[in-house]
Biopython code that builds the backbone (N, CA, C, O; Angstrom):
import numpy as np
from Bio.PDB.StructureBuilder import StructureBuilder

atoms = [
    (1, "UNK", "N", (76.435, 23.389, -40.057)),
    (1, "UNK", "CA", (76.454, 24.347, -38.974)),
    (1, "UNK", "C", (76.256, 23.678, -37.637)),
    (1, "UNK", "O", (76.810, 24.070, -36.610)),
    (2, "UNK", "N", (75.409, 22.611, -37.705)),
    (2, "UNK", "CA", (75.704, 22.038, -36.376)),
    (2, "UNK", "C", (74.285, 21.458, -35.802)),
    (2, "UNK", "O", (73.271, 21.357, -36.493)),
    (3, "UNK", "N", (74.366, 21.156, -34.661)),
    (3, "UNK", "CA", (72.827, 20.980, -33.557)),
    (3, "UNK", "C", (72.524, 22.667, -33.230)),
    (3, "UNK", "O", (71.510, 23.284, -33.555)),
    (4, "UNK", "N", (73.603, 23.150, -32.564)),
    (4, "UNK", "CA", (73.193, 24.554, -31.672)),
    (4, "UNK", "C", (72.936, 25.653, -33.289)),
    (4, "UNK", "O", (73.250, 26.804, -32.987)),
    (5, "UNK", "N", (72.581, 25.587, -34.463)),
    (5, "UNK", "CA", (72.113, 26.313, -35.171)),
    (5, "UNK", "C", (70.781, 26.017, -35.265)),
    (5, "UNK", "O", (70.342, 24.960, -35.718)),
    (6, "UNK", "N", (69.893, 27.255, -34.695)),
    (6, "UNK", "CA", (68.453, 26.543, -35.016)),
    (6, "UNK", "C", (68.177, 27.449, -35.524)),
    (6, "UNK", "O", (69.022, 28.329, -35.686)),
    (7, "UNK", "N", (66.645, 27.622, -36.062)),
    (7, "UNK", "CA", (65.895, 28.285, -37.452)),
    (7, "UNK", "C", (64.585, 28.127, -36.743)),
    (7, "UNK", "O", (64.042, 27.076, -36.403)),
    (8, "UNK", "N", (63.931, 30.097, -36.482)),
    (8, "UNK", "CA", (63.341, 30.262, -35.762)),
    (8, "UNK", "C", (62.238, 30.662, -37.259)),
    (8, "UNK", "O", (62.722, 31.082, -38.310)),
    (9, "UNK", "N", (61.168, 30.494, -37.115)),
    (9, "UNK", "CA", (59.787, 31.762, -38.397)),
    (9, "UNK", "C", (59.601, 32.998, -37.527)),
    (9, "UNK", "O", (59.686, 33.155, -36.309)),
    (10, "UNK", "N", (59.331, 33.801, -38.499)),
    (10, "UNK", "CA", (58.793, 35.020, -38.232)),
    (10, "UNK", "C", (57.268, 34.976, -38.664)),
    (10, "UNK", "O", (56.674, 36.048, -38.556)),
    (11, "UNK", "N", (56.738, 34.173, -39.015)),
    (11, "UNK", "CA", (55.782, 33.745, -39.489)),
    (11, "UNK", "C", (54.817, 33.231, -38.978)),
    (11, "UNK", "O", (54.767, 32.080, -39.411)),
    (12, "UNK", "N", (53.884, 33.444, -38.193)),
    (12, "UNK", "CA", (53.368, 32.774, -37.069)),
    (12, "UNK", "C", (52.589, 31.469, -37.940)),
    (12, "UNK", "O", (52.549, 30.314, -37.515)),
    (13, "UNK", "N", (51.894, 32.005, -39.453)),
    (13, "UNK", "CA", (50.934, 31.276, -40.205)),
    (13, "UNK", "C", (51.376, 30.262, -41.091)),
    (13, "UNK", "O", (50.619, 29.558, -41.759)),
    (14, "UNK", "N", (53.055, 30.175, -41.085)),
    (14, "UNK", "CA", (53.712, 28.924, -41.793)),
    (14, "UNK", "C", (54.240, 27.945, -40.656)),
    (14, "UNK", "O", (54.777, 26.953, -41.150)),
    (15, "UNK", "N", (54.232, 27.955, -39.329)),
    (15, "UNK", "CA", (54.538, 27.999, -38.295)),
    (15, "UNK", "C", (54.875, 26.013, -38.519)),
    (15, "UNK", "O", (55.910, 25.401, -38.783)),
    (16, "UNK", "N", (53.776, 25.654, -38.317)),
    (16, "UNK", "CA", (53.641, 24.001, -38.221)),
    (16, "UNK", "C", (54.550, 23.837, -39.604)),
    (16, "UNK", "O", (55.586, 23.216, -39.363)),
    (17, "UNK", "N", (54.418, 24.240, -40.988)),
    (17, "UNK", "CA", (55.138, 23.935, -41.906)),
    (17, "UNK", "C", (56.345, 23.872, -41.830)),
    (17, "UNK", "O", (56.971, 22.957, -42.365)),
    (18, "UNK", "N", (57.146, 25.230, -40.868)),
    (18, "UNK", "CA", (58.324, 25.561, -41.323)),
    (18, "UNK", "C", (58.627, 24.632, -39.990)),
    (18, "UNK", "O", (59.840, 24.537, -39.804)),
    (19, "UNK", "N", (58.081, 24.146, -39.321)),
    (19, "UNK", "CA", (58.910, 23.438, -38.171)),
    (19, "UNK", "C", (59.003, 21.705, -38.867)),
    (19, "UNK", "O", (60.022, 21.016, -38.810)),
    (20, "UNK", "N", (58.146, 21.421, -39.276)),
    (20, "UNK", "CA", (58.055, 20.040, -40.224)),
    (20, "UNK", "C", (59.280, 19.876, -41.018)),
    (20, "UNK", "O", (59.640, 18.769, -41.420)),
    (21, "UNK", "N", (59.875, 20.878, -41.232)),
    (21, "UNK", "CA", (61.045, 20.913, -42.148)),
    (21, "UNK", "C", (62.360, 21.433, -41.303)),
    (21, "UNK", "O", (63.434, 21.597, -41.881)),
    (22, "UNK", "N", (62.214, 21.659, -40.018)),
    (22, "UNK", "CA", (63.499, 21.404, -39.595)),
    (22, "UNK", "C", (63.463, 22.755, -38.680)),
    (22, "UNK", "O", (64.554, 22.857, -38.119)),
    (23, "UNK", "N", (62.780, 23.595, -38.410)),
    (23, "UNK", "CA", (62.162, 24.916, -37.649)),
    (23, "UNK", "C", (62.099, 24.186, -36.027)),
    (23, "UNK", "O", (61.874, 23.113, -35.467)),
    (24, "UNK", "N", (62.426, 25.429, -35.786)),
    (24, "UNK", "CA", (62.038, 24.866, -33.936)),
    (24, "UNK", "C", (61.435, 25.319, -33.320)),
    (24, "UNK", "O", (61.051, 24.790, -32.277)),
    (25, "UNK", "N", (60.948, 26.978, -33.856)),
    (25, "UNK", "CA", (59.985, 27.362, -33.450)),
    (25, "UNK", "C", (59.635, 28.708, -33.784)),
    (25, "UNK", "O", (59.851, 28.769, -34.995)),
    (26, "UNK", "N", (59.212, 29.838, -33.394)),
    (26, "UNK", "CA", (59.140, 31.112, -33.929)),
    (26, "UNK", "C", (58.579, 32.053, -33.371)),
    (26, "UNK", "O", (57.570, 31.830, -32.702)),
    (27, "UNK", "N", (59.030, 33.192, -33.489)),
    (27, "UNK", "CA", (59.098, 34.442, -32.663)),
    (27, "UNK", "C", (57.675, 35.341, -33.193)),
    (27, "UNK", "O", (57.442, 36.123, -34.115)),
    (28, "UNK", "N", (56.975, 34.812, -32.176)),
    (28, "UNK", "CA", (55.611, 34.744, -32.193)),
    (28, "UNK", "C", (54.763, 35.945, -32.343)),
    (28, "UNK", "O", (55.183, 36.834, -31.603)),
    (29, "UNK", "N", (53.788, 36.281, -32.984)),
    (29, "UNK", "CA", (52.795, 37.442, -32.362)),
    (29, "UNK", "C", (51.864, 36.962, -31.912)),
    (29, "UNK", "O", (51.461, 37.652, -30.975)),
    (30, "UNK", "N", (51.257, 36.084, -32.084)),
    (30, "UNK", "CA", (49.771, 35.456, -31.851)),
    (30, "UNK", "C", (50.086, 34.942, -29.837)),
    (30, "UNK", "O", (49.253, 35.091, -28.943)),
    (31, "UNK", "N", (51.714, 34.274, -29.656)),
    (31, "UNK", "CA", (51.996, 34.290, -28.198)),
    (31, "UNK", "C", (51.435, 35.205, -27.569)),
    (31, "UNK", "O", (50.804, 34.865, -26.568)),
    (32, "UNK", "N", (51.479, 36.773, -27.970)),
    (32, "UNK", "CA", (50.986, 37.478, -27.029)),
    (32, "UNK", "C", (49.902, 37.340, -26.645)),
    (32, "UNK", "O", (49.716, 37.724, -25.490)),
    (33, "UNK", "N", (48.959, 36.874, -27.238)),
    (33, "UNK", "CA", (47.384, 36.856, -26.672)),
    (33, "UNK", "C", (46.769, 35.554, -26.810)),
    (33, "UNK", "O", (45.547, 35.408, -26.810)),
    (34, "UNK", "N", (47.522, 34.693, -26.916)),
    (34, "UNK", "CA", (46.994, 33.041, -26.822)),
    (34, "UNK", "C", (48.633, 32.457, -26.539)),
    (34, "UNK", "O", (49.206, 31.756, -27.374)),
    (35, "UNK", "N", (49.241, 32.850, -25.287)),
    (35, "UNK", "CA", (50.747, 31.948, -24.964)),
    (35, "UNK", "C", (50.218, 30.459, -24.794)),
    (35, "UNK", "O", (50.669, 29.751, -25.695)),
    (36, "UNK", "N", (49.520, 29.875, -24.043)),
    (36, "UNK", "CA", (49.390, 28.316, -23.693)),
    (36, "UNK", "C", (48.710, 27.806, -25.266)),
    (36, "UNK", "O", (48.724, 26.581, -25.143)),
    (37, "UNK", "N", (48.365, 27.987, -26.098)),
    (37, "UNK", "CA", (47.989, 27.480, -27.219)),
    (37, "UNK", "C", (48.922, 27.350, -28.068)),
    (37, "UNK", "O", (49.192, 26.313, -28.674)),
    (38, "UNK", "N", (49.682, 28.806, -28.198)),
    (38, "UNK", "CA", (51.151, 28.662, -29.287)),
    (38, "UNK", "C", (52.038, 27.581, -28.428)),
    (38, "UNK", "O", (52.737, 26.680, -28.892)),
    (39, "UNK", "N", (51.799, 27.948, -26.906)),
    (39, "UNK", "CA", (53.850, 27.089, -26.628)),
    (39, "UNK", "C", (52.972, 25.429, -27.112)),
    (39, "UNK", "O", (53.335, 24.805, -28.109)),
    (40, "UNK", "N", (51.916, 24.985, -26.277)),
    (40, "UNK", "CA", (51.408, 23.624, -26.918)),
    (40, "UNK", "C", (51.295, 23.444, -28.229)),
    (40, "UNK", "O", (50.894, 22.333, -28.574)),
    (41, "UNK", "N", (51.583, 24.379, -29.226)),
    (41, "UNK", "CA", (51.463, 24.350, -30.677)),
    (41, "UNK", "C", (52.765, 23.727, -30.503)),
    (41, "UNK", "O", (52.973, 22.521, -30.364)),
    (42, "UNK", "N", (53.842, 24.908, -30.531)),
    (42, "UNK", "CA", (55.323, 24.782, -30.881)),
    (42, "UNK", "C", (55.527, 22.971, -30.069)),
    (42, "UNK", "O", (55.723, 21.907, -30.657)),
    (43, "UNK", "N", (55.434, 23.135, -29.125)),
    (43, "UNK", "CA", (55.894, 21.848, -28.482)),
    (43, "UNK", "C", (55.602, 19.844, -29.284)),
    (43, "UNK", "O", (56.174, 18.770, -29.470)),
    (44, "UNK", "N", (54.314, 20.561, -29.460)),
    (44, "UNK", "CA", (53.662, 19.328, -30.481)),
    (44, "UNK", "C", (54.363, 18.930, -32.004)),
    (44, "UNK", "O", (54.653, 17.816, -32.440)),
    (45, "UNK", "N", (54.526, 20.354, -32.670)),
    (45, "UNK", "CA", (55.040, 20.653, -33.715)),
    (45, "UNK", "C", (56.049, 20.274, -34.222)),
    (45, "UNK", "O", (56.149, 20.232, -35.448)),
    (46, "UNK", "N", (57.170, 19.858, -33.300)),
    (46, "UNK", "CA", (58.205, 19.754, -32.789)),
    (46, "UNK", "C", (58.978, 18.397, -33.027)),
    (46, "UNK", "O", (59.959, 18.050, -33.684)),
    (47, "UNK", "N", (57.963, 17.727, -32.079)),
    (47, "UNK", "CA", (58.050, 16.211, -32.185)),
    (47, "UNK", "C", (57.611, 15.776, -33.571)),
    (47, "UNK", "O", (57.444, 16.593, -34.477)),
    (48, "UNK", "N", (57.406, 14.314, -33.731)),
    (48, "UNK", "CA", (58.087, 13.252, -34.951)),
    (48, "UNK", "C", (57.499, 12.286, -34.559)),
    (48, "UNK", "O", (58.124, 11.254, -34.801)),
    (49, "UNK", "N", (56.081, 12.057, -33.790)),
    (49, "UNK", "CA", (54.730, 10.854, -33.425)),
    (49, "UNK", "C", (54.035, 11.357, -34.195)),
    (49, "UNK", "O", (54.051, 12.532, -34.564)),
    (50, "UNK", "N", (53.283, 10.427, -34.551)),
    (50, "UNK", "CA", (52.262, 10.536, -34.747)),
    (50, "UNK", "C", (50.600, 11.121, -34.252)),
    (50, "UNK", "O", (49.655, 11.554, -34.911)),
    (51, "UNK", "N", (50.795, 10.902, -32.887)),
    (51, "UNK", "CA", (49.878, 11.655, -32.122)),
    (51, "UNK", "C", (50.387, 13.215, -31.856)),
    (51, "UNK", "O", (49.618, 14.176, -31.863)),
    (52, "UNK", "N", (51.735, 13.291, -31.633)),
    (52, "UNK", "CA", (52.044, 14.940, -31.486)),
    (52, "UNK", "C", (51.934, 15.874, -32.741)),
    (52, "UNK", "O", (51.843, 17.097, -32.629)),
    (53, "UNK", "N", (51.953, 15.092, -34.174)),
    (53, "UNK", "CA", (51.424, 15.346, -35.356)),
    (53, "UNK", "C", (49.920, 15.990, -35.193)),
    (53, "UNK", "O", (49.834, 17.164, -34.834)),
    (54, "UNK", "N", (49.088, 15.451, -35.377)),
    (54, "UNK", "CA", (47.744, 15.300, -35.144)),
    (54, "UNK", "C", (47.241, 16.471, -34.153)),
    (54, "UNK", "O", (46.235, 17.158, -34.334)),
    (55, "UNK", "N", (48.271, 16.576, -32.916)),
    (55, "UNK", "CA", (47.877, 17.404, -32.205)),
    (55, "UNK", "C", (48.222, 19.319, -32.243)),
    (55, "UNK", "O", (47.689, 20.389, -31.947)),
    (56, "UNK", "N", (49.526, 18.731, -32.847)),
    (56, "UNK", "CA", (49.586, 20.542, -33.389)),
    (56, "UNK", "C", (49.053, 20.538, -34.759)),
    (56, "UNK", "O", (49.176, 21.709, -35.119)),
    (57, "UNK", "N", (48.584, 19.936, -35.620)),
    (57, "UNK", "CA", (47.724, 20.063, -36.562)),
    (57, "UNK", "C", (45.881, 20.610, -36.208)),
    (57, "UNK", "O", (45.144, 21.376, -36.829)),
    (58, "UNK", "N", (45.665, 19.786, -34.932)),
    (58, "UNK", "CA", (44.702, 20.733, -34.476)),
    (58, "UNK", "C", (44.577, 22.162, -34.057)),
    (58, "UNK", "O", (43.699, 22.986, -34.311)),
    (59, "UNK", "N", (45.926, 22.272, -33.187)),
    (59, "UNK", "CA", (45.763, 23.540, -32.509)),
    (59, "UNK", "C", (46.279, 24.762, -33.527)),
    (59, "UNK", "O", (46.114, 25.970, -33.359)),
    (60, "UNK", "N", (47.026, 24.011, -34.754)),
    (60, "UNK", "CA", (47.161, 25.107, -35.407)),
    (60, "UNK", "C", (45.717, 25.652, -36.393)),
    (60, "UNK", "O", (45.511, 26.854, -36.559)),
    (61, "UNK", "N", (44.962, 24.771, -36.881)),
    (61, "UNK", "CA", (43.457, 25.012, -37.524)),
    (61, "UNK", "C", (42.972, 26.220, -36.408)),
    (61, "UNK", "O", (42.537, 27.313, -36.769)),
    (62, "UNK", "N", (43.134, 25.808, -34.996)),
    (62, "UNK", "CA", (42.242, 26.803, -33.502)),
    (62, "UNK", "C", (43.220, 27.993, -34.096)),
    (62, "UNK", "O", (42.438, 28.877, -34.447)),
    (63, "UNK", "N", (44.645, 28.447, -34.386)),
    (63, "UNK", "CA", (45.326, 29.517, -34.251)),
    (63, "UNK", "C", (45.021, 30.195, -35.868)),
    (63, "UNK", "O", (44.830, 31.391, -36.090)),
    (64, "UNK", "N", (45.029, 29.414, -36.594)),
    (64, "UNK", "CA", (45.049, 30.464, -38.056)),
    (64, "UNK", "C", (44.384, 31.642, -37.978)),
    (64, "UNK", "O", (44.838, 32.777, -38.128)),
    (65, "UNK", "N", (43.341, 31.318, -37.749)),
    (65, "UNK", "CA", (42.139, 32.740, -37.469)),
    (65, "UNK", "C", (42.785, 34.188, -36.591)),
    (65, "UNK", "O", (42.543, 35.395, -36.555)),
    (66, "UNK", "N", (43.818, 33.137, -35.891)),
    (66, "UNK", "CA", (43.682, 34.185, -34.962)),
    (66, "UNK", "C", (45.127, 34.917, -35.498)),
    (66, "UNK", "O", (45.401, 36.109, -35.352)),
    (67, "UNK", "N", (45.931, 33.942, -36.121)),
    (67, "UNK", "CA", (47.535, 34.744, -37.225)),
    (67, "UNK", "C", (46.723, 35.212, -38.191)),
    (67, "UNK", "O", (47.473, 35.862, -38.920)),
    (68, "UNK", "N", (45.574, 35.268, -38.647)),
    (68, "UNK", "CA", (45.344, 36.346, -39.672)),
    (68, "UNK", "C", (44.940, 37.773, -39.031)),
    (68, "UNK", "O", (45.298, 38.907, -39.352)),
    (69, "UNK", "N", (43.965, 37.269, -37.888)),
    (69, "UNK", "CA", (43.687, 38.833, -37.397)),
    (69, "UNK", "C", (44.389, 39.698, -36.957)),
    (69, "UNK", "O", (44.154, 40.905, -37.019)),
    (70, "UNK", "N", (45.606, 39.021, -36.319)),
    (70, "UNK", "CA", (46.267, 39.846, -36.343)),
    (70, "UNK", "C", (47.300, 40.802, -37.088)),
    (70, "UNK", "O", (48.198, 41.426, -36.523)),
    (71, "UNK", "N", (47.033, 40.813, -38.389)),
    (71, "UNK", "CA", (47.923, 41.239, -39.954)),
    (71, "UNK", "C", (47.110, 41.420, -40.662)),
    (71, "UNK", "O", (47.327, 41.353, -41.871)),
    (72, "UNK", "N", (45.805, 41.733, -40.132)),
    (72, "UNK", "CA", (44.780, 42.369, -41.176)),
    (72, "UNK", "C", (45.103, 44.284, -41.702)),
    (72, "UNK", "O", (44.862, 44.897, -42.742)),
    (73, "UNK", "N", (45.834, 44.747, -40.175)),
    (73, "UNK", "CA", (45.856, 46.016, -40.076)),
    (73, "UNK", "C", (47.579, 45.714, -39.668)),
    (73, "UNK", "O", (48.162, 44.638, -39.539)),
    (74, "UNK", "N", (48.157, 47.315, -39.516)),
    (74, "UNK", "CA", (49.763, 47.415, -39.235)),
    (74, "UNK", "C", (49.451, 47.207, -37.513)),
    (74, "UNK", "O", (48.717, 47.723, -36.669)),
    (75, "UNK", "N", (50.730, 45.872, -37.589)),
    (75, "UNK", "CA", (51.167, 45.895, -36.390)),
    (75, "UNK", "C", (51.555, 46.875, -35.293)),
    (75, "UNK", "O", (52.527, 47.447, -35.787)),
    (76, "UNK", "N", (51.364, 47.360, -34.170)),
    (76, "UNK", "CA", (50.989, 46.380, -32.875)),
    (76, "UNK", "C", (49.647, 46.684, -33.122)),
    (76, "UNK", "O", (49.101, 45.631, -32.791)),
    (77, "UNK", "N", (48.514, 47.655, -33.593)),
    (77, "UNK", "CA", (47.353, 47.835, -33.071)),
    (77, "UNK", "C", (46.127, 46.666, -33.002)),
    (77, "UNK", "O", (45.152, 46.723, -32.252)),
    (78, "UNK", "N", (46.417, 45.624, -33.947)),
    (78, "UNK", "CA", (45.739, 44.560, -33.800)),
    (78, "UNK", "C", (46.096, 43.818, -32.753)),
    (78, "UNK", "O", (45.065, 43.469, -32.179)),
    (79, "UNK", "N", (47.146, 43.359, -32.163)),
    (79, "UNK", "CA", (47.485, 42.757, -31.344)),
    (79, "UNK", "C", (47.303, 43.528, -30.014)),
    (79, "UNK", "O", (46.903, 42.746, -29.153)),
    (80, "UNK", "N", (47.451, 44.749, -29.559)),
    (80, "UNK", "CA", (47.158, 45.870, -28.603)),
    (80, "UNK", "C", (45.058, 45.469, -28.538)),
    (80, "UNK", "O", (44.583, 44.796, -27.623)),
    (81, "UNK", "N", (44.505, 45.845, -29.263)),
    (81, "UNK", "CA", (43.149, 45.231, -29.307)),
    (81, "UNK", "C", (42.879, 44.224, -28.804)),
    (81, "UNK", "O", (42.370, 44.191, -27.684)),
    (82, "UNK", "N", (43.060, 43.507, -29.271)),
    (82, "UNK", "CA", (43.128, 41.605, -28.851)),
    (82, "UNK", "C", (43.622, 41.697, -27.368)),
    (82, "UNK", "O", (42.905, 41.232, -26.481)),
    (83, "UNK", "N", (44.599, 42.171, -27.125)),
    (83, "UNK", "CA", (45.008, 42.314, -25.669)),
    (83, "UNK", "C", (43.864, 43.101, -24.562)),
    (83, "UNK", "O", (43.469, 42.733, -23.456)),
    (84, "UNK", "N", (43.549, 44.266, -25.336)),
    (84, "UNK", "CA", (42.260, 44.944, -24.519)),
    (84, "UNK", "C", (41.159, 44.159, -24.272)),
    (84, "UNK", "O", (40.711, 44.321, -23.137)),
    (85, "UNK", "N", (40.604, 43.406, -24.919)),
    (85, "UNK", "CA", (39.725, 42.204, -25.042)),
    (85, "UNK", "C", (40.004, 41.554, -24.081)),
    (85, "UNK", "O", (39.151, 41.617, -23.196)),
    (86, "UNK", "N", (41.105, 40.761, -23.810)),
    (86, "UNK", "CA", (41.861, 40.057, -22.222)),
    (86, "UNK", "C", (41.923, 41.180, -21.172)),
    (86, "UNK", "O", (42.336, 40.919, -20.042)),
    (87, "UNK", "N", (41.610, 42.160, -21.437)),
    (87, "UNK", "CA", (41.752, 42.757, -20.242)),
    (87, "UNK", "C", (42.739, 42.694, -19.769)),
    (87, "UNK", "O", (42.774, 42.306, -18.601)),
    (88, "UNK", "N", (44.064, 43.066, -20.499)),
    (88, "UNK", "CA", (45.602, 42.840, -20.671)),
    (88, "UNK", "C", (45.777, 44.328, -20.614)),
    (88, "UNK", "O", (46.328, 44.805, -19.621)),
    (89, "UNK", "N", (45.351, 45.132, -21.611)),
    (89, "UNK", "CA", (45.642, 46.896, -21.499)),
    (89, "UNK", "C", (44.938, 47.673, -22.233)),
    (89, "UNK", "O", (43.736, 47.435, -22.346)),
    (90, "UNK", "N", (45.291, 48.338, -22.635)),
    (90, "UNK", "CA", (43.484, 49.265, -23.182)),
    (90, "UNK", "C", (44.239, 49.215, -24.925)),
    (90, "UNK", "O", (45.358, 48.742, -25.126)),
    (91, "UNK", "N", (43.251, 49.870, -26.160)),
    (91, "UNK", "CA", (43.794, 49.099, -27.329)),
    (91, "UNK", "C", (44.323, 50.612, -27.809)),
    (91, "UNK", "O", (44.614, 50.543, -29.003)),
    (92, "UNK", "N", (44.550, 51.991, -27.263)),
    (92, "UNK", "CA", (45.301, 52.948, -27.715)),
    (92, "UNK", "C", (46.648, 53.207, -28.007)),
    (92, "UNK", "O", (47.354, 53.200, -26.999)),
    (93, "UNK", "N", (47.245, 53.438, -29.087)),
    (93, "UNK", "CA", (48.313, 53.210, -29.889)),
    (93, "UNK", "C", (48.777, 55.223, -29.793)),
    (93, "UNK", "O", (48.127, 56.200, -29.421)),
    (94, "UNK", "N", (50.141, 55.057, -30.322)),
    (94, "UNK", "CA", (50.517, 56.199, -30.477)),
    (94, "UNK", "C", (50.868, 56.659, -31.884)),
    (94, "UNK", "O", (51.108, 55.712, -32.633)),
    (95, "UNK", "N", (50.968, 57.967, -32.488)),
    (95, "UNK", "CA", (51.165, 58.271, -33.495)),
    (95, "UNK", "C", (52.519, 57.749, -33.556)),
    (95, "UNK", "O", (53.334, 57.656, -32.638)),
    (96, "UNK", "N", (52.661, 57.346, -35.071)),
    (96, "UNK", "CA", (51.787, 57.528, -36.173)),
    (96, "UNK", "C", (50.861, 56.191, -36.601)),
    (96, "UNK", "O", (50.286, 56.056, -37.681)),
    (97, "UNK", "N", (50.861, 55.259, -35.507)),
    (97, "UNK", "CA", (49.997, 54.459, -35.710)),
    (97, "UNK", "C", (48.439, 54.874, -34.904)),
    (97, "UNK", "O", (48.111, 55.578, -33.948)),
    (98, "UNK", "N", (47.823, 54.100, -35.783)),
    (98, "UNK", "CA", (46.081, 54.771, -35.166)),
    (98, "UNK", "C", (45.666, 52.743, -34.728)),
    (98, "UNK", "O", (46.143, 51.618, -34.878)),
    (99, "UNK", "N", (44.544, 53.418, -34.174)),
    (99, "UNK", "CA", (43.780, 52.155, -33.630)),
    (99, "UNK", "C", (43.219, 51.553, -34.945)),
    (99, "UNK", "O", (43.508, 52.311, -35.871)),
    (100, "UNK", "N", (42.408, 50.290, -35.438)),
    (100, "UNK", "CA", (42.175, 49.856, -35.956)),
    (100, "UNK", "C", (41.038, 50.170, -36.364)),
    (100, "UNK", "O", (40.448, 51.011, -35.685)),
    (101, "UNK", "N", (40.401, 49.668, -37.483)),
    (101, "UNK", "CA", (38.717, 49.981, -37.851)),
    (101, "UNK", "C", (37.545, 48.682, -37.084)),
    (101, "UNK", "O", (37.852, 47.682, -36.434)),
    (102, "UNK", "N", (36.264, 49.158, -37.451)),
    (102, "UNK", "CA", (36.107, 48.531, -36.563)),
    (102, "UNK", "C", (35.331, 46.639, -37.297)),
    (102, "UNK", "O", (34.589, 45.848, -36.714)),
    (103, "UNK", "N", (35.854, 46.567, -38.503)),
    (103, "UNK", "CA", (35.375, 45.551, -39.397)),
    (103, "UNK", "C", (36.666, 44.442, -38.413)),
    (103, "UNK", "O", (36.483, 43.357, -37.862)),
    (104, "UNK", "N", (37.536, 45.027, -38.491)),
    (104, "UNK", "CA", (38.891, 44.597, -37.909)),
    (104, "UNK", "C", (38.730, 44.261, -36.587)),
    (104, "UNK", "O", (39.414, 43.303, -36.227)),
    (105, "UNK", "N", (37.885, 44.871, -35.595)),
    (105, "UNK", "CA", (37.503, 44.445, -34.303)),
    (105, "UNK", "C", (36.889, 43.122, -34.181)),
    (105, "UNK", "O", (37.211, 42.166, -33.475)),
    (106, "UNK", "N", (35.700, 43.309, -35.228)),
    (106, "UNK", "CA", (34.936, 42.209, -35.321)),
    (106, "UNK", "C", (35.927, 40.772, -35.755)),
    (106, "UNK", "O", (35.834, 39.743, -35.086)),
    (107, "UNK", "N", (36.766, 40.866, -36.828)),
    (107, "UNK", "CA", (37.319, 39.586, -37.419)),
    (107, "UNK", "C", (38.377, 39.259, -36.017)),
    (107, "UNK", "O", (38.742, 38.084, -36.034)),
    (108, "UNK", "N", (38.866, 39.963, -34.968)),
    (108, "UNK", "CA", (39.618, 39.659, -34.106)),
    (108, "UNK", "C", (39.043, 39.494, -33.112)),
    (108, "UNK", "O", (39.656, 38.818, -32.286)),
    (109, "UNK", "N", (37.902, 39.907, -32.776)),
    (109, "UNK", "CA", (36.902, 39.049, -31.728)),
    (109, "UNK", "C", (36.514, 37.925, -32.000)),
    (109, "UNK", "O", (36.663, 37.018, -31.181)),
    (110, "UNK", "N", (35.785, 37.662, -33.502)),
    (110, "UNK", "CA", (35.584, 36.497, -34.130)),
    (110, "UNK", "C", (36.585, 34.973, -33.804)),
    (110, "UNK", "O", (36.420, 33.771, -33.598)),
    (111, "UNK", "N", (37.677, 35.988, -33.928)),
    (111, "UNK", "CA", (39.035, 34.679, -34.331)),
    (111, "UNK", "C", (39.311, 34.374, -32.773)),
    (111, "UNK", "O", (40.044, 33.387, -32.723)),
    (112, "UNK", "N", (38.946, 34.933, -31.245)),
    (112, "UNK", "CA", (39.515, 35.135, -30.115)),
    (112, "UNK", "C", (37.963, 33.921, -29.733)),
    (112, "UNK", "O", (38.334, 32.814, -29.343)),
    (113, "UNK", "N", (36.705, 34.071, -29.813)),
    (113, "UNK", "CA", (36.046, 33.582, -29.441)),
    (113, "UNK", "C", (35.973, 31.708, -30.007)),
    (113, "UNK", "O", (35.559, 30.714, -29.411)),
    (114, "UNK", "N", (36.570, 31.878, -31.367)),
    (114, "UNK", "CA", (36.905, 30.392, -31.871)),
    (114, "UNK", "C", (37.856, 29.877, -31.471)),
    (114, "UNK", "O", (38.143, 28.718, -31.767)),
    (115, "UNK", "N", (38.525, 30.577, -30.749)),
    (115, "UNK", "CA", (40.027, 29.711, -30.118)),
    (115, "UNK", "C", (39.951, 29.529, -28.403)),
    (115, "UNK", "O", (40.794, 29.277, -27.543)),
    (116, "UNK", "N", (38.511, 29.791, -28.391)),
    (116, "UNK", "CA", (37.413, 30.262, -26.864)),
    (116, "UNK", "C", (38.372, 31.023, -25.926)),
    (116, "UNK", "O", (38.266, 30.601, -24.774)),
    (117, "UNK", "N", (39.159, 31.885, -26.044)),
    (117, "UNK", "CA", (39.788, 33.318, -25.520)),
    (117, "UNK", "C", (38.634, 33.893, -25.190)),
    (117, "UNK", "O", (38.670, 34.082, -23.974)),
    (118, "UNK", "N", (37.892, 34.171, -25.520)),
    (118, "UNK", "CA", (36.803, 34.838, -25.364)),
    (118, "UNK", "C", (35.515, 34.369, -24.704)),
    (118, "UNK", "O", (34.548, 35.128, -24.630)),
]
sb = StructureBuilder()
sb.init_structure("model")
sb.init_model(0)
sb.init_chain("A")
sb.init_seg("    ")
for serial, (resi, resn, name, xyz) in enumerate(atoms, 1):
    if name == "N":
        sb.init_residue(resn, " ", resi, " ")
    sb.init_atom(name, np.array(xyz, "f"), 0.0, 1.0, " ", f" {name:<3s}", serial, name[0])
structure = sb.get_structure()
């Protein structure tokens, strides 16, 4: 197929894997509420050093926490939360989705303060 065929994840949490194998990058959720961590993920990820290895291998350990919290509950309301937290927009959703519980607040504050978002 060529150079100009590339192969994006939907996956934010296979992310470093699927780019190791020929991925270029992926259509993110976790971007929304940590952009300078994912694009320095993707960018690191990318490359084929050894030090740019190493380095999105770190930042992806800082992001896991934060690709799980957000898929603990149905999408957007976890990510809408996380955003209220940034003081991005408030975390109210419309039917037929509801806001999240609040065990779910905690594991997405948790995961926002380890990636020091918070």
């Amino acid at each position: 197929m060529g150079k100009d065929f590339i192969q994006l994840t939907g996956n934010d949490d296979n992310a470093f894997e699927f780019n190791q194998r020929g991925g270029v990058g992926a259509i993110s959720v976790t971007a929304n509420i940590a952009p300078k961590l994912c694009s320095e993920f993707q960018k690191h990820s990318v490359k084929d050093d050894k030090d740019s290895i190493a380095e999105a291998k770190k930042l992806d350990k800082i992001l896991q926490p934060i690709h799980y919290s957000m898929f603990i509950e149905s999408n957007p309301s976890p990510v809408k939360y996380a955003a209220s937290l940034l003081g991005m927009c408030k975390p109210t959703v419309r039917l037929p989705l509801v806001e999240i519980r609040e065990e779910t607040k905690k594991k997405i504050s948790d995961a926002l303060k380890v990636a020091k978002l918070l």
